[in-house]
Residue, then its C-alpha position, 0 to 999 in steps of 0.5 A: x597905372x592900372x594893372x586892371x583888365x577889361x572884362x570883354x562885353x559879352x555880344x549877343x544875336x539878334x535871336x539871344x538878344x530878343x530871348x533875353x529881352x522876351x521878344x519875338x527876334x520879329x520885333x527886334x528886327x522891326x525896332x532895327x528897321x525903324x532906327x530904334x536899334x542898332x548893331x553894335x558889330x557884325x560878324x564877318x558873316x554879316x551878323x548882327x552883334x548887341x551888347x548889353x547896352x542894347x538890352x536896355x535899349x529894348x528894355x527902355x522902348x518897352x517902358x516907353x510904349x508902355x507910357x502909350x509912346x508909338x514907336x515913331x515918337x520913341x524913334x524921335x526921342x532916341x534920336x535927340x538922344x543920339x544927338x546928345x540932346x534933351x528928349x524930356x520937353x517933348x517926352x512931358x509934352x506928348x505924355x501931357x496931350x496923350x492923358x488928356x486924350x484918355x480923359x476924353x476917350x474915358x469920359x466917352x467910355x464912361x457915358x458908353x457903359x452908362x447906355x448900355x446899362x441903361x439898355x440891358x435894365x430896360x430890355x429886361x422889361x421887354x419881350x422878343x419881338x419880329x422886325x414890322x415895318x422899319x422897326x429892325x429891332x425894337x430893343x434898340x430903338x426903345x432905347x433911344x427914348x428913355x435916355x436921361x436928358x444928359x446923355x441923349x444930346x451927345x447921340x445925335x442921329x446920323x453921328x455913330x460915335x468915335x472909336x478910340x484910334x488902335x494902334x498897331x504896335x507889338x506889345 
């Protein structure tokens, strides 16, 4: 038997814990809301008490929302972990569809940075002018003529093109 004694784990606040962390004690207490977190004690004053293990809690939704995770799909994956199930097949999957989707989007970024150069090469050439008629601008739609062939057909009239959808996550 051993005569070794447990060095007692060392409990932090929610504000010690997000200090740590360097969080907002905000968005701790908005990964405590979500089920992202939970308190390993309270005080008999009603507060919230984490120990290290909570740390790296925080320290794992950092690197997951740093992948591109939301904080929905890191709530899922510390739920099957909770249940001592394996996260990793929805991990790989949802990290394999959001690369192709920022393929995608670079690839509409790519022909986005294409245009505008275009656009500021030729309006070089081009002086200031005053609205006549429906013409609003005459730099914007000078431009529409003299894209190269490729690129013209993925501007249809009518269709402005998509966004990249924000996400709003604290970062």
């Amino acid at each position: 038997m051993s005569s070794e004694r447990r060095t007692p784990k060392t409990l932090l606040t929610v504000s010690s814990l997000a200090e740590r962390a360097g969080l907002s004690v905000h968005v701790v207490r908005l990964y405590l809301r979500r089920g992202l977190l939970r308190a390993s004690r309270r005080t008999s004053a009603g507060y919230q008490l984490f120990d290290e293990d909570d740390a790296e809690r925080l320290r794992f939704i950092r690197i997951a929302q740093r992948l591109g995770f939301t904080l929905a799909e890191i709530g899922e994956i510390v739920r099957l972990g909770h249940k001592r199930e394996s996260p990793c097949p929805i991990v790989r999957s949802t990290i394999q569809s959001r690369l192709d989707e920022t393929r995608r989007e670079l690839d509409d970024l790519q022909v986005m940075l294409e245009r505008m150069q275009h656009a500021v090469a030729l309006w070089n050439d081009l002086p200031d002018a005053v609205p006549t008629g429906n013409d609003i601008c005459h730099l914007i739609t000078a431009v529409a003529g003299s894209w190269p062939s490729d690129h013209s057909a993925n501007m249809q009239p009518g269709r402005a093109r998509r966004h990249p959808k924000a996400r709003s996550q604290p970062r």
